[in-house]
C-alpha positions in Angstrom: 0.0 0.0 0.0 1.7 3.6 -1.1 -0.5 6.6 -0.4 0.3 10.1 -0.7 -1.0 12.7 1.4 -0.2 16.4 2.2 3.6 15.6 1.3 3.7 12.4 2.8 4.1 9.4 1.5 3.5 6.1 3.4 4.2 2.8 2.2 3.4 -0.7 4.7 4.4 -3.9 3.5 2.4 -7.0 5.1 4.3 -10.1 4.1 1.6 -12.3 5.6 -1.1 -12.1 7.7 -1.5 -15.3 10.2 -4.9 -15.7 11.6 -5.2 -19.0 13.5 -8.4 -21.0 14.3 -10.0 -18.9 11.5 -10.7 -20.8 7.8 -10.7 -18.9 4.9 -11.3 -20.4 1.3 -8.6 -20.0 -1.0 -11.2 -18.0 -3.5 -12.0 -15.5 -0.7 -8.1 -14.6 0.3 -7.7 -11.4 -2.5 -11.3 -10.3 -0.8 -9.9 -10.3 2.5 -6.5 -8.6 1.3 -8.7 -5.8 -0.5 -10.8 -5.6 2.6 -7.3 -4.7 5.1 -5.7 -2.5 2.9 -8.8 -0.4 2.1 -10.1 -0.1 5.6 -5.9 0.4 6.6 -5.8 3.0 4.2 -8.9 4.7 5.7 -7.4 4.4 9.5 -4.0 5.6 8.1 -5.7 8.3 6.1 -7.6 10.1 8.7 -5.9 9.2 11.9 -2.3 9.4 11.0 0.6 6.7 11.8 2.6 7.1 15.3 4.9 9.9 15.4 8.2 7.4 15.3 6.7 6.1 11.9 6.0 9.1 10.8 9.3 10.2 11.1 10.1 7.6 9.1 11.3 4.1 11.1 10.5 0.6 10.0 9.5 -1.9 11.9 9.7 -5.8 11.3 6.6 -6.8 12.5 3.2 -5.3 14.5 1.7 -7.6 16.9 -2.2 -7.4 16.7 -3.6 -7.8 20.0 -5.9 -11.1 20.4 -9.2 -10.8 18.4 -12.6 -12.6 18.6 -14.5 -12.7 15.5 -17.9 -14.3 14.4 -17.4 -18.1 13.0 -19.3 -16.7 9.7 -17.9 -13.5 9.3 -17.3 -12.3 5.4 -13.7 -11.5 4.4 -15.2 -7.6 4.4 -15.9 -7.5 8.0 -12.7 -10.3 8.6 -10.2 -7.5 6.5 -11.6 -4.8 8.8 -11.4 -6.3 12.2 -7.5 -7.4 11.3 -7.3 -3.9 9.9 -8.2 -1.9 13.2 -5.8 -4.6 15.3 -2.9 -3.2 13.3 -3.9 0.5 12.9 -3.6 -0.1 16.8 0.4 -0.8 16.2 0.9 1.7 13.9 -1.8 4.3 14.1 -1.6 8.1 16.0 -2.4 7.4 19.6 -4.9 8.9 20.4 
């Protein structure tokens, strides 16, 4: 993901997402990709990143915090939840 806003530019990598207990077909895992970075981008967008990444530092890894999420949740709400759990790593504190 590469935005550009106001002069800044943020880019986030996610290598791989690792969500145990949680089954997801193989012909819903680009849905649930679409469905993190767009609601990541929205976080990102109008709550900022943490002043240290804003300045510019990487980090190898964010740990989400434990989730709990409905047994029949859509990749759409599934990309969201995982979305807000690491706009909590990486997001503005508020």
């Amino acid at each position: 993901m590469g935005r550009s806003r106001g002069g800044m530019s943020v880019r986030l990598h996610i290598d791989r997402v690792v969500l145990d207990g949680v089954n997801i077909r193989a012909a819903d895992h680009a849905r649930l990709a679409a469905a993190i970075e767009g609601e990541l981008t929205r976080l990102i967008a109008s709550g900022g990143l943490a002043p240290e990444l804003a300045n510019g530092l990487a980090v190898p890894n964010v740990r989400a915090p434990q989730m709990t999420l409905a047994p029949n949740a859509k990749p759409a709400q599934l990309g969201a939840s995982i979305a807000n759990a690491v706009y909590g790593g990486v997001g503005a504190k508020r």
